[in-house]
C-alpha positions in Angstrom: -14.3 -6.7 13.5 -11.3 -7.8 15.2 -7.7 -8.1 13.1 -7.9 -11.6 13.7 -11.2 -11.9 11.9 -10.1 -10.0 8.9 -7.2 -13.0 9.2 -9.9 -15.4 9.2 -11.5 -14.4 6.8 -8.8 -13.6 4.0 -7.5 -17.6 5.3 -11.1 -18.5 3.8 -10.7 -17.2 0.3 -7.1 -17.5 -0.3 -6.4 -17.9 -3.6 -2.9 -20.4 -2.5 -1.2 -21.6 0.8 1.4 -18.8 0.7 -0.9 -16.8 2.3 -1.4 -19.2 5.6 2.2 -20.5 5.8 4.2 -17.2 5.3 2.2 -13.8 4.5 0.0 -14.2 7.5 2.7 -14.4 9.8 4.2 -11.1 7.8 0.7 -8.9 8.2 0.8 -9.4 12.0 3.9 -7.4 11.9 2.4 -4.3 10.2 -1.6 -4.4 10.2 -2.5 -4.1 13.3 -0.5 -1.0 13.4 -2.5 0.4 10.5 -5.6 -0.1 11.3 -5.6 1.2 15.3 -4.2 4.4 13.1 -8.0 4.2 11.0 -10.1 3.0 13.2 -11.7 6.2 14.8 -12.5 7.6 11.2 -15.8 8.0 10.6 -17.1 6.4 7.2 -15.6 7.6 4.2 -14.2 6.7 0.4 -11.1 4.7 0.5 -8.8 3.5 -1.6 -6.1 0.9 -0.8 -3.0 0.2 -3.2 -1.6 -3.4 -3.3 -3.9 -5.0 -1.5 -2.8 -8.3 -1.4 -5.2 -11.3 0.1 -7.5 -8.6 0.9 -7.4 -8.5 5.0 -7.3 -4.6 5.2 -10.1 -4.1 3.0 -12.2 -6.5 4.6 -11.8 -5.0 7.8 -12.3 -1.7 6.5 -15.3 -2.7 5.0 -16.3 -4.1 8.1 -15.9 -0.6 9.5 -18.4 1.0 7.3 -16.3 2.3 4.7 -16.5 3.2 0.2 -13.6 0.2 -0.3 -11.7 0.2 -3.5 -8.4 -1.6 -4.1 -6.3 -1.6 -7.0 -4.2 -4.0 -7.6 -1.2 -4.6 -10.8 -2.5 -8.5 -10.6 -5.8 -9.3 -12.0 -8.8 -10.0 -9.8 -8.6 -14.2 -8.8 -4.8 -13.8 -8.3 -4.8 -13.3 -4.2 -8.3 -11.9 -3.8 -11.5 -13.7 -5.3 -14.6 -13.0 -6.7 -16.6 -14.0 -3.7 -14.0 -11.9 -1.5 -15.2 -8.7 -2.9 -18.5 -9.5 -3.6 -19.3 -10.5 0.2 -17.7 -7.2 1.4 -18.7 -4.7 -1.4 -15.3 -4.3 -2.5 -14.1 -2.6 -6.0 -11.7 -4.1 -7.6 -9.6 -2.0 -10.3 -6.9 -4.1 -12.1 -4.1 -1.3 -12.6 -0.5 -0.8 -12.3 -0.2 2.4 -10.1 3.4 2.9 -11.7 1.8 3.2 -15.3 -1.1 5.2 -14.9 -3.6 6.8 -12.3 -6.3 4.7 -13.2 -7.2 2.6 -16.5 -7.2 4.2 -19.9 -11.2 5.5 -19.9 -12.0 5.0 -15.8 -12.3 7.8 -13.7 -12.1 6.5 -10.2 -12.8 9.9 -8.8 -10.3 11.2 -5.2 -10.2 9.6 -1.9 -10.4 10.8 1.7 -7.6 7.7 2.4 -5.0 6.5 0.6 -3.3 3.5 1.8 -0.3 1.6 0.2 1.9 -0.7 2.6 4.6 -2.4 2.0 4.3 -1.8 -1.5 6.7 1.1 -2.2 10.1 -1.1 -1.6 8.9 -3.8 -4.5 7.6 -1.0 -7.2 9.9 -1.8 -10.3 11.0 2.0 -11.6 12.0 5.0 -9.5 9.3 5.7 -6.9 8.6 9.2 -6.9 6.3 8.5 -10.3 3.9 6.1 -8.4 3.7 8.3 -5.7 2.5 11.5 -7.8 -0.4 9.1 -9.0 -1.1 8.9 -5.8 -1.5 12.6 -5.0 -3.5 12.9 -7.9 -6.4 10.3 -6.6 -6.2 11.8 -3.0 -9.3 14.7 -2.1 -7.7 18.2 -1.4 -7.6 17.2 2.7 -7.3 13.5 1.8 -4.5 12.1 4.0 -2.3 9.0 2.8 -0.7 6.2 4.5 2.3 3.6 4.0 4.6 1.8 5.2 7.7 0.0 4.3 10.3 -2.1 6.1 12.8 -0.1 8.6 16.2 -1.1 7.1 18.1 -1.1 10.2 16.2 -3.9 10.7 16.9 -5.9 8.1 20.7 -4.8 6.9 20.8 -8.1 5.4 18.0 -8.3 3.1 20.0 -7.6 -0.3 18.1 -5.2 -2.5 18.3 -5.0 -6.4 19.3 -1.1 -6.1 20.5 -0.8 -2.4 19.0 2.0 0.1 19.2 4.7 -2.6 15.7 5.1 -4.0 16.7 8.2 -6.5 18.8 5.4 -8.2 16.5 3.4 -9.0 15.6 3.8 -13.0 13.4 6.2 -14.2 9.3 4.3 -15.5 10.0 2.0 -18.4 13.9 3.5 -19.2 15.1 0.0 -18.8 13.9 -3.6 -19.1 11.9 -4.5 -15.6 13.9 -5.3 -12.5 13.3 -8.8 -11.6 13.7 -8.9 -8.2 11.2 -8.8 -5.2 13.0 -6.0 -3.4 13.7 -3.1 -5.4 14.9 -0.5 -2.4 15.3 -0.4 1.1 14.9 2.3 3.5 15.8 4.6 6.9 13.2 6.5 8.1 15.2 9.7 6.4 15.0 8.4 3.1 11.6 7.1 3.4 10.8 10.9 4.8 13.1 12.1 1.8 10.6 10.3 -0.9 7.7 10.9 0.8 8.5 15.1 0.9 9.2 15.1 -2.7 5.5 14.7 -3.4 3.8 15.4 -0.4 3.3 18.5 1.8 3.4 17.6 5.7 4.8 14.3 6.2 5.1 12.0 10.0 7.0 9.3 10.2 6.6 6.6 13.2 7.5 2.9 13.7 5.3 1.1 16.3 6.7 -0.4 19.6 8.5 -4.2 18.8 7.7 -3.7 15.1 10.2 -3.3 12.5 8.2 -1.3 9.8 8.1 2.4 9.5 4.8 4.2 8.8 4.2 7.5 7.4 1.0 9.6 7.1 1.3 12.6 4.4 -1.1 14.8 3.2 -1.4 15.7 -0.5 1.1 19.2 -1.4 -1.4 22.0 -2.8 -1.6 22.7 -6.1 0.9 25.9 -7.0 
């Protein structure tokens, strides 16, 4: 399945015209990127975080792939019923800043981990989301995000600037309104990332202006 299919298809069942008049535009900028750096894995269990209108995991599923997303928003809010159902997609409705999975689910580990352009909007200090992370990746599961390069976007104001350690601790204050929580460089992106993961490699992709990282889960001491 072409990128532009996955496009077509999330069009289809989206859940509200946000998607075609402005996300759309924003996924061309990032996706393709992520999914020329999947598409020569072989069929395997994957989980993606933040999923949004569902045009990764289509096209993963496509591929051949275990798809499960998980998503803070309950299921109907950008993907449907008949989204995940066509595609044998799972669907967990969980806040990956709370908890690992919901109280009483074990979802098992994953070979991938993806979570784009998620990390910049999570509402308490990032590290904590990132740890549940670790702990639903397989021993030699890799994981893979993204967020937006801030030299890039020096204008875009953010509720807590470019320092992610400043951002307040899970639940020590009353939730941060705003849709930008953080920005980052590629060294404090790198700087997160290494405070939970072992190797970590950074890259942004020619004419985009979103850094990616791939990191591999740190073994347990």
């Amino acid at each position: 399945m072409k990128f532009s299919e996955a496009q077509a298809i999330a069009t289809e069942h989206a859940t509200s015209d946000y998607y075609v008049n402005s996300y759309r535009d924003m996924e061309r900028m990032y996706l393709p990127a992520l999914l020329e750096a999947v598409e020569s894995r072989s069929p395997t269990r994957i989980l993606e975080v933040g999923p949004g209108w569902g045009t990764t995991a289509v096209w993963l599923a496509d591929e051949g792939h275990d798809v499960t997303v998980m998503d803070l928003m309950p299921l109907g809010t950008w993907m449907t019923q008949e989204l995940i159902d066509t595609y044998g997609i799972k669907y967990v409705h969980n806040d990956i800043e709370d908890a690992v999975a919901p109280d009483g689910i074990d979802l098992g580990t994953f070979d991938l981990v993806i979570m784009t352009q998620v990390i910049p909007h999570l509402a308490w200090k990032p590290d904590r989301a990132l740890r549940h992370v670790a702990d639903l990746m397989s021993d030699d599961g890799e994981f893979i995000t993204s967020v937006l390069d801030l030299l890039d976007y020096k204008d875009l104001d953010a509720a807590f600037g470019d320092d992610w350690t400043g951002v307040p601790e899970w639940k020590s204050t009353d939730r941060c309104q705003d849709i930008v929580k953080c920005m980052y460089t590629s060294e404090t992106f790198s700087e997160l990332l290494e405070s939970v993961f072992d190797t970590i490699e950074i890259w942004k992709p020619k004419r985009s202006t979103v850094l990616f990282a791939r990191a591999t889960k740190r073994a347990a001491q």
